[in-house]
PQR file of N, CA, C, O and H, with PARSE charges and radii, in Angstrom:
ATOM      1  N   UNK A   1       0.822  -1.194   0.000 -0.4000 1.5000
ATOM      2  CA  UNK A   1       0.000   0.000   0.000 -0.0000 2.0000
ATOM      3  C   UNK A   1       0.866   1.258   0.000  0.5500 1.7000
ATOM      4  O   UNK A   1       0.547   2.300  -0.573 -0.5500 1.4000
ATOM      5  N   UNK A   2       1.896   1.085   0.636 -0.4000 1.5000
ATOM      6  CA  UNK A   2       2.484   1.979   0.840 -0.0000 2.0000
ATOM      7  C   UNK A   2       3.351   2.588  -0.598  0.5500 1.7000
ATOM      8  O   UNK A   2       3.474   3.701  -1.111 -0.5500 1.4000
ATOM      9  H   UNK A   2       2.155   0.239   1.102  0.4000 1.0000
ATOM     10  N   UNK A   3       3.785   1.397  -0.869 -0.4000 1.5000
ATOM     11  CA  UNK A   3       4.634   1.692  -2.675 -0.0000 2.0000
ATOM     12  C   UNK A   3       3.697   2.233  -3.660  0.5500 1.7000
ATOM     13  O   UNK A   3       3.982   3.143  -4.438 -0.5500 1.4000
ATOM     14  H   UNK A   3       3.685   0.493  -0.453  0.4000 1.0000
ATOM     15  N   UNK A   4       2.476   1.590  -3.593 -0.4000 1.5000
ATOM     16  CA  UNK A   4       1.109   2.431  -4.210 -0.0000 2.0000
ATOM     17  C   UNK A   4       0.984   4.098  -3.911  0.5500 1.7000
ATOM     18  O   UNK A   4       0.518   5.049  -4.538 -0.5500 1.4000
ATOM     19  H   UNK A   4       2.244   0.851  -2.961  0.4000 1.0000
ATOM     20  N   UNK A   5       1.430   3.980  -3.049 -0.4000 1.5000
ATOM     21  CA  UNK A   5       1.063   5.437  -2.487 -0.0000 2.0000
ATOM     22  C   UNK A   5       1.985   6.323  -2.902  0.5500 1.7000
ATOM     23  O   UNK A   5       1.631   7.476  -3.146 -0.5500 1.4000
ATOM     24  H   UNK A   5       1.808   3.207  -2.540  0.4000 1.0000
ATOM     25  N   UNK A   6       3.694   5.815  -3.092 -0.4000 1.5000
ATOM     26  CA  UNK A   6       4.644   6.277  -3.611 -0.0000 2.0000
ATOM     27  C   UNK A   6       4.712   7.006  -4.550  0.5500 1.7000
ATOM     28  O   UNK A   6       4.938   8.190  -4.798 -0.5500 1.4000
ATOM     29  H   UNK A   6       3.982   4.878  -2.894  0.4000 1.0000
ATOM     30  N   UNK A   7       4.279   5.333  -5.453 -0.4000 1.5000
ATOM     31  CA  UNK A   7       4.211   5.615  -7.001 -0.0000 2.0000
ATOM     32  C   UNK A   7       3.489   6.530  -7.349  0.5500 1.7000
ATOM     33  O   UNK A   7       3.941   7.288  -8.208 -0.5500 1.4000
ATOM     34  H   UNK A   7       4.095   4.371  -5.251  0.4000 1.0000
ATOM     35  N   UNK A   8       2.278   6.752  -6.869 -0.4000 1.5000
ATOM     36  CA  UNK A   8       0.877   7.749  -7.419 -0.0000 2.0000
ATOM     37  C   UNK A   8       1.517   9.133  -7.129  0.5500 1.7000
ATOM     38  O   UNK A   8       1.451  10.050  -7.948 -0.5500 1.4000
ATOM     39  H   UNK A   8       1.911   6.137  -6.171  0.4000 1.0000
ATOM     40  N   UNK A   9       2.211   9.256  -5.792 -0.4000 1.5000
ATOM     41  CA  UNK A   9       2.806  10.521  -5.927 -0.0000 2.0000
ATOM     42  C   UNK A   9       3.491  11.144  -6.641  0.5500 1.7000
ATOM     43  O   UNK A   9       3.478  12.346  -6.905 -0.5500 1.4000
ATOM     44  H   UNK A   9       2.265   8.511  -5.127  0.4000 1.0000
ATOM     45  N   UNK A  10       4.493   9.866  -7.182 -0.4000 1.5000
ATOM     46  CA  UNK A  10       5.137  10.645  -8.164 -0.0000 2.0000
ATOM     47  C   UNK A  10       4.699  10.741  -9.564  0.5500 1.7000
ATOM     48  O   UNK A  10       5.127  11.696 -10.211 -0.5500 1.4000
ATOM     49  H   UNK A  10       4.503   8.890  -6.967  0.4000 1.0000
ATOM     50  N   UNK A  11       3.796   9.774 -10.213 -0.4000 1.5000
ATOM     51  CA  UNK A  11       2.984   9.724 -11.298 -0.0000 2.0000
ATOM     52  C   UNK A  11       2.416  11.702 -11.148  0.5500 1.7000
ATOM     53  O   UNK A  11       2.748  12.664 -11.841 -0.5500 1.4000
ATOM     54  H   UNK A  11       3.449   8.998  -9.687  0.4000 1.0000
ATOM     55  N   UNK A  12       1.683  11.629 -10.206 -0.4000 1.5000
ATOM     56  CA  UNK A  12       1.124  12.833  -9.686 -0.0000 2.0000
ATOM     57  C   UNK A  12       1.846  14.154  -9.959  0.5500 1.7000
ATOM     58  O   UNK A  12       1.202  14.993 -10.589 -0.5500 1.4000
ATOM     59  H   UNK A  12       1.414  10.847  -9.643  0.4000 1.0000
ATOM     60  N   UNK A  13       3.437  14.548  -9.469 -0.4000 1.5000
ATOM     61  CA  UNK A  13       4.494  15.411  -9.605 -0.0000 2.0000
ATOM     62  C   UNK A  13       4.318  15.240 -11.567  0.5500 1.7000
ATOM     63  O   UNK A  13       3.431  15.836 -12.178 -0.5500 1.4000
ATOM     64  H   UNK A  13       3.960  13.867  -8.956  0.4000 1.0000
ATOM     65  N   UNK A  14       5.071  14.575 -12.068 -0.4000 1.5000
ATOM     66  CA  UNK A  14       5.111  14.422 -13.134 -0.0000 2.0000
ATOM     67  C   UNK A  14       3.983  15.093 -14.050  0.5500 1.7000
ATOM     68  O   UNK A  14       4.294  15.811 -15.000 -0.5500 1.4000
ATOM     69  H   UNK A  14       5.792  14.091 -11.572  0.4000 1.0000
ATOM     70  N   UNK A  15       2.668  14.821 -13.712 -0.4000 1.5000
ATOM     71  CA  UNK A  15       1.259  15.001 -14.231 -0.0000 2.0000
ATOM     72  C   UNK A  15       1.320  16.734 -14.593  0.5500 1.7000
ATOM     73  O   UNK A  15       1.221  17.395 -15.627 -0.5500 1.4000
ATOM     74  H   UNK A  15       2.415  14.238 -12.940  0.4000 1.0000
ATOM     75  N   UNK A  16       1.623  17.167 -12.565 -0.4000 1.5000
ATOM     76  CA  UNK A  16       1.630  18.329 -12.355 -0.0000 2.0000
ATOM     77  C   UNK A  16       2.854  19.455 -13.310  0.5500 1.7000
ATOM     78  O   UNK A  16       2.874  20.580 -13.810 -0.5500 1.4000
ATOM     79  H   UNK A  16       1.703  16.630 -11.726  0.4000 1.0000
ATOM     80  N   UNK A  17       3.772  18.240 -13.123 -0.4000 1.5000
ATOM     81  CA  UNK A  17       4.879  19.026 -14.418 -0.0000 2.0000
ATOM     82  C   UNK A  17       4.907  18.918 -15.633  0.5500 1.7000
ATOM     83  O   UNK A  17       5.915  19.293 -16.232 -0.5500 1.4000
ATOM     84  H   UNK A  17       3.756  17.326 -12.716  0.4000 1.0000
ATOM     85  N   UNK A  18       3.966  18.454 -16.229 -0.4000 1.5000
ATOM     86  CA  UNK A  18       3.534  18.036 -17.328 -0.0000 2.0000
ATOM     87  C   UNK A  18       2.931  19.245 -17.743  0.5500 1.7000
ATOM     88  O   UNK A  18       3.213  19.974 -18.694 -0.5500 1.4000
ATOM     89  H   UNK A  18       3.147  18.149 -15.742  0.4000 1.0000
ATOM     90  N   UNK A  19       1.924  19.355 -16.748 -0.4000 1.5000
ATOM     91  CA  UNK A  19       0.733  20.688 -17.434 -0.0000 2.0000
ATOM     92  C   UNK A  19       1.293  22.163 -17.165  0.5500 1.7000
ATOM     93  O   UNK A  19       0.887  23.230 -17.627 -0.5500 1.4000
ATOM     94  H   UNK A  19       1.695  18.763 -15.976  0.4000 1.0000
ATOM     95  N   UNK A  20       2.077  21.970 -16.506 -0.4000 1.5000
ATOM     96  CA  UNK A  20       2.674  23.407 -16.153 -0.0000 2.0000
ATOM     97  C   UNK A  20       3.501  23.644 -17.446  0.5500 1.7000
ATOM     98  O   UNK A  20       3.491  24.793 -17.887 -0.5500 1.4000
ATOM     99  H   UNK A  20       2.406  21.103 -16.131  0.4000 1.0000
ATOM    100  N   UNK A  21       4.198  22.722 -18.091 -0.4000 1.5000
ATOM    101  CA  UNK A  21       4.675  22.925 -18.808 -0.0000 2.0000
ATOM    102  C   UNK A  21       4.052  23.025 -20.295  0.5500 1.7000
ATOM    103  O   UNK A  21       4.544  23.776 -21.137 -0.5500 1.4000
ATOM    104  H   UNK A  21       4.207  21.789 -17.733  0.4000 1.0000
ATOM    105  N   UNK A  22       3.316  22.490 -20.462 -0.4000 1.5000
ATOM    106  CA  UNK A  22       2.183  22.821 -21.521 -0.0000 2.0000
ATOM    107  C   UNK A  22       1.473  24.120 -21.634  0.5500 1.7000
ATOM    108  O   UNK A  22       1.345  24.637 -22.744 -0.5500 1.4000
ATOM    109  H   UNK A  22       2.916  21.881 -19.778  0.4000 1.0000
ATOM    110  N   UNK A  23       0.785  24.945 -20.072 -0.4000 1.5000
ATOM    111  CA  UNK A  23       0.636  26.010 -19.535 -0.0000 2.0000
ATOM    112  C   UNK A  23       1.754  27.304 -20.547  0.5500 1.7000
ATOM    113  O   UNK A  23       1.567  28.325 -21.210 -0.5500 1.4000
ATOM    114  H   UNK A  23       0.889  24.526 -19.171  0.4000 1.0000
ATOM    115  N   UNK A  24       2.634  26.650 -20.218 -0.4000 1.5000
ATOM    116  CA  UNK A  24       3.922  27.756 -20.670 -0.0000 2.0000
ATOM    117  C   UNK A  24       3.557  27.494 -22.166  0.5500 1.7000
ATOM    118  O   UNK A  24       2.917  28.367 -22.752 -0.5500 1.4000
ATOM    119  H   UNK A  24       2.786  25.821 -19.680  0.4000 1.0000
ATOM    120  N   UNK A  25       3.829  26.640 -22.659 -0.4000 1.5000
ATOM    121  CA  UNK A  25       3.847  26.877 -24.102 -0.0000 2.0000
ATOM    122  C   UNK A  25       2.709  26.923 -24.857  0.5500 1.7000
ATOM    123  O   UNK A  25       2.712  26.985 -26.087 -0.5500 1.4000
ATOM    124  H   UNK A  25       4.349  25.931 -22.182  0.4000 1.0000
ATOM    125  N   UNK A  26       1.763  26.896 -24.183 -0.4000 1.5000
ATOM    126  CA  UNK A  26       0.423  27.575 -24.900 -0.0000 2.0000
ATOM    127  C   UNK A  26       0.353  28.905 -24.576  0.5500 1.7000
ATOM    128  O   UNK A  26      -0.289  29.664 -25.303 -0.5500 1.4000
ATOM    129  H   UNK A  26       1.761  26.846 -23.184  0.4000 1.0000
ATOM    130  N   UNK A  27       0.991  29.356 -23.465 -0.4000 1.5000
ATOM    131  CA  UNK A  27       1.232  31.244 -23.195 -0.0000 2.0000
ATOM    132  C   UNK A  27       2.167  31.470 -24.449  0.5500 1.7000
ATOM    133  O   UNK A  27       1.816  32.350 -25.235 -0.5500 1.4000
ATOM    134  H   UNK A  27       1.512  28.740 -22.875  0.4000 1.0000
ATOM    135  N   UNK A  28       3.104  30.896 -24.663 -0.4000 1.5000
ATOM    136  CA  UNK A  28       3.978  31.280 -25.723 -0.0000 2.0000
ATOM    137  C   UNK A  28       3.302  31.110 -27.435  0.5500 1.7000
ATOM    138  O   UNK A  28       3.670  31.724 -28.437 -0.5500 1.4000
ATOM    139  H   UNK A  28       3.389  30.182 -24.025  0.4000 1.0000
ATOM    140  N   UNK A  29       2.422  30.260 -27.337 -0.4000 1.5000
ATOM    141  CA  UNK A  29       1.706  30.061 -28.704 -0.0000 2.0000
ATOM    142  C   UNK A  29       1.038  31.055 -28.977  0.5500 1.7000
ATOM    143  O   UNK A  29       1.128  31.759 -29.983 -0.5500 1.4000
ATOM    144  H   UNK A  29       2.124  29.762 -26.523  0.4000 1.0000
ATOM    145  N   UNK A  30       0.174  31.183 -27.886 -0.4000 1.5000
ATOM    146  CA  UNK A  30      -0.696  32.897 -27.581 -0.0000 2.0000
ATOM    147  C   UNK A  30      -0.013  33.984 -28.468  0.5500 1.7000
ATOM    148  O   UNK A  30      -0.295  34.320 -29.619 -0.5500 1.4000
ATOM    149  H   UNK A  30       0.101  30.611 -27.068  0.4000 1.0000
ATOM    150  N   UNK A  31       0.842  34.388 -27.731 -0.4000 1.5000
ATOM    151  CA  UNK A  31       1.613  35.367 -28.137 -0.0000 2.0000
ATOM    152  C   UNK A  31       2.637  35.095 -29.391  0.5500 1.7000
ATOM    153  O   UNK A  31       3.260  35.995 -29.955 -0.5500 1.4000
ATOM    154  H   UNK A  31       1.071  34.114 -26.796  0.4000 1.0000
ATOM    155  N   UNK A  32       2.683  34.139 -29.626 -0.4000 1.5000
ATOM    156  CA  UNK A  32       3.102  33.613 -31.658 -0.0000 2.0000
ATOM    157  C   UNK A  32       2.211  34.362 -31.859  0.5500 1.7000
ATOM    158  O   UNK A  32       2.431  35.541 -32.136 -0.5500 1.4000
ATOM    159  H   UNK A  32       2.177  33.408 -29.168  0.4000 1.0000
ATOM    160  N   UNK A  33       0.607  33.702 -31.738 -0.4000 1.5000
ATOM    161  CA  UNK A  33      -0.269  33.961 -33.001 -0.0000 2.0000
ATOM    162  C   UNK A  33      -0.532  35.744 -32.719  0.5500 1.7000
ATOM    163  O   UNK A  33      -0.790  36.523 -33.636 -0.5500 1.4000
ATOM    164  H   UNK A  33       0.427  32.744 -31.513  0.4000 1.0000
ATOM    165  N   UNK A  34      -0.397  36.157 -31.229 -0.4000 1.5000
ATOM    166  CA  UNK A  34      -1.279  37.455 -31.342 -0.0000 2.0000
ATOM    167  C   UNK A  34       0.264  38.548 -32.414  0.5500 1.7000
ATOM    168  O   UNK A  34      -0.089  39.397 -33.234 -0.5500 1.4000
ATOM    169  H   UNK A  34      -0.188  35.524 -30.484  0.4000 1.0000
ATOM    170  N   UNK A  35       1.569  38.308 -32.193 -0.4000 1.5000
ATOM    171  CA  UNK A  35       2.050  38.547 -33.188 -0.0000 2.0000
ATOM    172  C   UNK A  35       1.790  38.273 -34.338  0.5500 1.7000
ATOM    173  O   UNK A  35       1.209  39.215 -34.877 -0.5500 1.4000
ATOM    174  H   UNK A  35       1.855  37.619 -31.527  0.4000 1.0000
ATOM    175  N   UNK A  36       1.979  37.192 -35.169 -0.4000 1.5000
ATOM    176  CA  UNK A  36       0.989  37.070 -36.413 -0.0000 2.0000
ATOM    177  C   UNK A  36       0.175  37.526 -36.957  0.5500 1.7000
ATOM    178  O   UNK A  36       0.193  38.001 -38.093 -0.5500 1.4000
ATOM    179  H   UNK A  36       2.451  36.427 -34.731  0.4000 1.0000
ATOM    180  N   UNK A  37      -0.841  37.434 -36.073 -0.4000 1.5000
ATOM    181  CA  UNK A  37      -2.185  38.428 -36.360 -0.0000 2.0000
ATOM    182  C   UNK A  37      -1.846  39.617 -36.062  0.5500 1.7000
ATOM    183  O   UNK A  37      -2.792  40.344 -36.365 -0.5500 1.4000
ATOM    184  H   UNK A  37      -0.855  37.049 -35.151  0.4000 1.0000
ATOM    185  N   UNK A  38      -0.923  40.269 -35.590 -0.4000 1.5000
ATOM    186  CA  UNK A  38      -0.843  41.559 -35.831 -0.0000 2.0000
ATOM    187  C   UNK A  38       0.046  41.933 -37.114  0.5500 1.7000
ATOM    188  O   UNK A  38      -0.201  42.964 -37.739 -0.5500 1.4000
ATOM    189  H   UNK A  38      -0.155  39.678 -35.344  0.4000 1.0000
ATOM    190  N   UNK A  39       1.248  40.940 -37.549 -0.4000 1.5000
ATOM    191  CA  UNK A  39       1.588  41.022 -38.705 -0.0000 2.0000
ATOM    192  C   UNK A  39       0.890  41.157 -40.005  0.5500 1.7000
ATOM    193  O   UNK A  39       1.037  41.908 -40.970 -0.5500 1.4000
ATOM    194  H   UNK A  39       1.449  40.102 -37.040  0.4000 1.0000
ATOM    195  N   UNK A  40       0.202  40.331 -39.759 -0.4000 1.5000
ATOM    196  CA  UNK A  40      -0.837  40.062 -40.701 -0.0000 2.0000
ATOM    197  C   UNK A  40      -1.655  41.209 -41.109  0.5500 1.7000
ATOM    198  O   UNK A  40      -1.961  41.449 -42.277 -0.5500 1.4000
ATOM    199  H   UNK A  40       0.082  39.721 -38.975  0.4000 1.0000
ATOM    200  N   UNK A  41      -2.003  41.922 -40.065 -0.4000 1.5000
ATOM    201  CA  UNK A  41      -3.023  42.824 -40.472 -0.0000 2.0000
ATOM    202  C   UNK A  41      -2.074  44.107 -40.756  0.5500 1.7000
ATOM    203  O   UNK A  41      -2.787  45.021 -41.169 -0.5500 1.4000
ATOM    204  H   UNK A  41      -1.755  41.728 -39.116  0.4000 1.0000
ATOM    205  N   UNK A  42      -0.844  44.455 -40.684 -0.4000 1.5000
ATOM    206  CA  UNK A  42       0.262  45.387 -41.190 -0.0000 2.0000
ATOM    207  C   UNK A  42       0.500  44.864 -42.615  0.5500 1.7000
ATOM    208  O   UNK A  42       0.709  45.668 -43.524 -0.5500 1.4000
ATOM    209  H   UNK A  42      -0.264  43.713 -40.348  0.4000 1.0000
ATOM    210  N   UNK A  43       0.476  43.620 -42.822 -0.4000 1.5000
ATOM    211  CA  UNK A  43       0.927  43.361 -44.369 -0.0000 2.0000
ATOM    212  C   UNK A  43      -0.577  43.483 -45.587  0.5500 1.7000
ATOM    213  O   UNK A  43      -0.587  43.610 -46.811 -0.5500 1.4000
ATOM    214  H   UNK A  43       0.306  42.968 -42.084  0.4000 1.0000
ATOM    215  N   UNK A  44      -1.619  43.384 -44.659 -0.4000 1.5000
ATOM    216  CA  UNK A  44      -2.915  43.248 -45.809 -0.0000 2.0000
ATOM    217  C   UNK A  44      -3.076  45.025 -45.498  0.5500 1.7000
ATOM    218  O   UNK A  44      -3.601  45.526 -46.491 -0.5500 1.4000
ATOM    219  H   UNK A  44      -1.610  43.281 -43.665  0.4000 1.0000
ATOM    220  N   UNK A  45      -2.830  45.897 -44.613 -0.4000 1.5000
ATOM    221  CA  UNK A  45      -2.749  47.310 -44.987 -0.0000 2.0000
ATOM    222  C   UNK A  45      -1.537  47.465 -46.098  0.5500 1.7000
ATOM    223  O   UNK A  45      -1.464  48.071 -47.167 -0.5500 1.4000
ATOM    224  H   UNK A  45      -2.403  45.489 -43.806  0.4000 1.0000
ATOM    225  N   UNK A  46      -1.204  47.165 -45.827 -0.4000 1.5000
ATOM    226  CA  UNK A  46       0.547  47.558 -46.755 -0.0000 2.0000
ATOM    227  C   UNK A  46       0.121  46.918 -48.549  0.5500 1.7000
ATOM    228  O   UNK A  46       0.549  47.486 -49.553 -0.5500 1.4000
ATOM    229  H   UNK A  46      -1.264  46.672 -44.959  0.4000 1.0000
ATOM    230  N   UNK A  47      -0.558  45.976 -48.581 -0.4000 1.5000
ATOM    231  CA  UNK A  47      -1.469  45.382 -50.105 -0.0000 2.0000
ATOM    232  C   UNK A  47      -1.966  46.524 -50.196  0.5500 1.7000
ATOM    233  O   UNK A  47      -1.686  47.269 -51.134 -0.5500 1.4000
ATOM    234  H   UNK A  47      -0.906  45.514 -47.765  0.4000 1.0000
ATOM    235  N   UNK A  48      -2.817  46.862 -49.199 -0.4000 1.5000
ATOM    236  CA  UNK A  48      -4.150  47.448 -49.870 -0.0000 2.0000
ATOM    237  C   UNK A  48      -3.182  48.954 -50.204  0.5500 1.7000
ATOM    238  O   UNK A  48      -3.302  49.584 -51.255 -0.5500 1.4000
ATOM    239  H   UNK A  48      -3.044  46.257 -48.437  0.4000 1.0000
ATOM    240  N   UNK A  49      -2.389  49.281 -49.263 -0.4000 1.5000
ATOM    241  CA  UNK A  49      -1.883  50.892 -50.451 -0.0000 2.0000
ATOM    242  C   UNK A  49      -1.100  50.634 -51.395  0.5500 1.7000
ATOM    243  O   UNK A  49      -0.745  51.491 -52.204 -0.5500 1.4000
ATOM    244  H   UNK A  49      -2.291  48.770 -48.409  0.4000 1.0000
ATOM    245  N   UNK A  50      -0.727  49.434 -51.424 -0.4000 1.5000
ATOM    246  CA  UNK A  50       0.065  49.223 -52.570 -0.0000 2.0000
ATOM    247  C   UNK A  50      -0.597  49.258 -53.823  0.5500 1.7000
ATOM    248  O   UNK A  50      -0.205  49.610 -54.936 -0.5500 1.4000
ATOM    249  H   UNK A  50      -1.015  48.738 -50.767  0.4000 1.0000
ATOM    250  N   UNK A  51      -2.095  48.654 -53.258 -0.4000 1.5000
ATOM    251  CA  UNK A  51      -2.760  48.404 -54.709 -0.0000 2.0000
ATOM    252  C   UNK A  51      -3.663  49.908 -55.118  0.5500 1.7000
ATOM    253  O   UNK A  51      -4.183  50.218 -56.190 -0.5500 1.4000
ATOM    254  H   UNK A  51      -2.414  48.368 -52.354  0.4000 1.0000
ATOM    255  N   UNK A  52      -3.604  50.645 -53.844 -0.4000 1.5000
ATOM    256  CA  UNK A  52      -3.839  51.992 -54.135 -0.0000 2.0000
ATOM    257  C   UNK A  52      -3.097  52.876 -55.425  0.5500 1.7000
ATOM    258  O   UNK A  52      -3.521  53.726 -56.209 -0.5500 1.4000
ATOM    259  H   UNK A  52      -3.181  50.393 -52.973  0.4000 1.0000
ATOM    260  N   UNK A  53      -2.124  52.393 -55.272 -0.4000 1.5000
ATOM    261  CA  UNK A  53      -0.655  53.377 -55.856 -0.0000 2.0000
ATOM    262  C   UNK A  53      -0.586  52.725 -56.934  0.5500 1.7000
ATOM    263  O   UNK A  53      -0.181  53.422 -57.864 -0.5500 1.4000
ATOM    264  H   UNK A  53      -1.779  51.702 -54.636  0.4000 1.0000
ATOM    265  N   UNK A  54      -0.812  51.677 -57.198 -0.4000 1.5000
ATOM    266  CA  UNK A  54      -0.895  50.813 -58.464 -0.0000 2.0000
ATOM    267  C   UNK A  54      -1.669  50.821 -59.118  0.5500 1.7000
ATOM    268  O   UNK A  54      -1.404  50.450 -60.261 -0.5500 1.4000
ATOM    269  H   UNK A  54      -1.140  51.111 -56.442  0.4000 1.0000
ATOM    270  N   UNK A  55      -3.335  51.315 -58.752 -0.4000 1.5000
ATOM    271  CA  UNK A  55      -4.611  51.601 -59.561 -0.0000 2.0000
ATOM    272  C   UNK A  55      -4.159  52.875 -60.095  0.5500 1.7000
ATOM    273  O   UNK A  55      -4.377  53.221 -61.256 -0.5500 1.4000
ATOM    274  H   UNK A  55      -3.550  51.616 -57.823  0.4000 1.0000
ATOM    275  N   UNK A  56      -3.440  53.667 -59.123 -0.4000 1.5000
ATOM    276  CA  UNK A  56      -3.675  55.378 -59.425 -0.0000 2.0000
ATOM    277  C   UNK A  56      -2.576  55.383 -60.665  0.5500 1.7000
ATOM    278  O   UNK A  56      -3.079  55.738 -61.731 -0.5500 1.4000
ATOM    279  H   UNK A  56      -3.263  53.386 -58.179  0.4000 1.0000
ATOM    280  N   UNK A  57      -1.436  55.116 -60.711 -0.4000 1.5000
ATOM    281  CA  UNK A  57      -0.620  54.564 -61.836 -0.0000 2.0000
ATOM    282  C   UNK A  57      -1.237  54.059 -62.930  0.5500 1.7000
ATOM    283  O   UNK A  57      -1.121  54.742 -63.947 -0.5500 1.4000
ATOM    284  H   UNK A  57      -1.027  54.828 -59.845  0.4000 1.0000
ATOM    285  N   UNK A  58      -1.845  53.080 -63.007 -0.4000 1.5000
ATOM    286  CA  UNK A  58      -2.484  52.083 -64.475 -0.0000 2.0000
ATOM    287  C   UNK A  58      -3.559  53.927 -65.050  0.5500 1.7000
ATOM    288  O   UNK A  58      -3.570  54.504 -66.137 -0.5500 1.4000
ATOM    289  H   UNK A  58      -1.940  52.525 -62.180  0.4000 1.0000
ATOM    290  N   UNK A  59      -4.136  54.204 -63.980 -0.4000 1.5000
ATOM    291  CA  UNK A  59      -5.031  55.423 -64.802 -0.0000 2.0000
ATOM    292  C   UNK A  59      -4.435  56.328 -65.521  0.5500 1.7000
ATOM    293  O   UNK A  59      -4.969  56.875 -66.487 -0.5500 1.4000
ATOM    294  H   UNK A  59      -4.126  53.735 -63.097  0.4000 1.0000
ATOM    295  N   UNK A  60      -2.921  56.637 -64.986 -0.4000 1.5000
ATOM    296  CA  UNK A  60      -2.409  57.970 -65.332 -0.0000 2.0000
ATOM    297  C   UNK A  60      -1.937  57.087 -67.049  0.5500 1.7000
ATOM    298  O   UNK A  60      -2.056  57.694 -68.113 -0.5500 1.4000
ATOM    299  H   UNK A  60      -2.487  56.193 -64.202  0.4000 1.0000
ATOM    300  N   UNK A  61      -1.514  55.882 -66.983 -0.4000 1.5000
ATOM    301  CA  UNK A  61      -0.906  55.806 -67.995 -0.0000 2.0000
ATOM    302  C   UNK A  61      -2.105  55.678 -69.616  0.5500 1.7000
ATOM    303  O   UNK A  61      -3.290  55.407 -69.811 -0.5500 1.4000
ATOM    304  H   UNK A  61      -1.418  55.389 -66.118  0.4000 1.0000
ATOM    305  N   UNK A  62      -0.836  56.082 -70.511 -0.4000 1.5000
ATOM    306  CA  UNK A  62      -1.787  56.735 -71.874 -0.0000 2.0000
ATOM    307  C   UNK A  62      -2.573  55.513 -72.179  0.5500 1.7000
ATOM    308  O   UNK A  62      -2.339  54.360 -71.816 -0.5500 1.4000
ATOM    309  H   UNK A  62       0.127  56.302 -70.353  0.4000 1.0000
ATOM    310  N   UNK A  63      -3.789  56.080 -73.093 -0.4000 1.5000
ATOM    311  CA  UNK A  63      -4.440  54.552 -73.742 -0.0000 2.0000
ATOM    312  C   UNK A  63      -4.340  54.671 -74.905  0.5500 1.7000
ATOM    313  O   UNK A  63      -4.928  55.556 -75.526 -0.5500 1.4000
ATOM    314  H   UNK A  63      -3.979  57.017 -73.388  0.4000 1.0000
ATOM    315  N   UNK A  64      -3.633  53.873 -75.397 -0.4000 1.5000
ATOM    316  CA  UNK A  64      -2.849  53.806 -76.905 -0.0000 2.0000
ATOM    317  C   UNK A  64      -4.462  53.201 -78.047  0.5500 1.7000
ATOM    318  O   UNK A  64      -4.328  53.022 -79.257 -0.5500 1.4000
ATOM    319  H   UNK A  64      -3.155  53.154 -74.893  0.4000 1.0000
TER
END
């Protein structure tokens, strides 16, 4: 009973260090994606004036 009792404890520690450590790297995934998504939305502004500057261009040029 007693080795039962051992074992579970440490099964238990392990469990506990298990999720703590998962804990951490889903905080760190978090903050991947909320970078990302903030990249993301700097690069689809940065399209859209690009394609600003690129419409306003195609107009200026002559029509043969």
């Amino acid at each position: 009973m007693e080795q039962d009792l051992i074992e579970l404890e440490g099964k238990l520690s392990r469990l506990i260090a298990h999720a703590s450590s998962l804990r951490a790297a889903n905080e760190a995934l978090r903050r991947d994606l909320a970078a990302a998504l903030s990249d993301n939305r700097d690069l689809q502004r940065r399209v859209g004036q690009a394609a600003v500057r690129l419409d306003a261009l195609i107009a200026r040029m002559p029509v043969e």
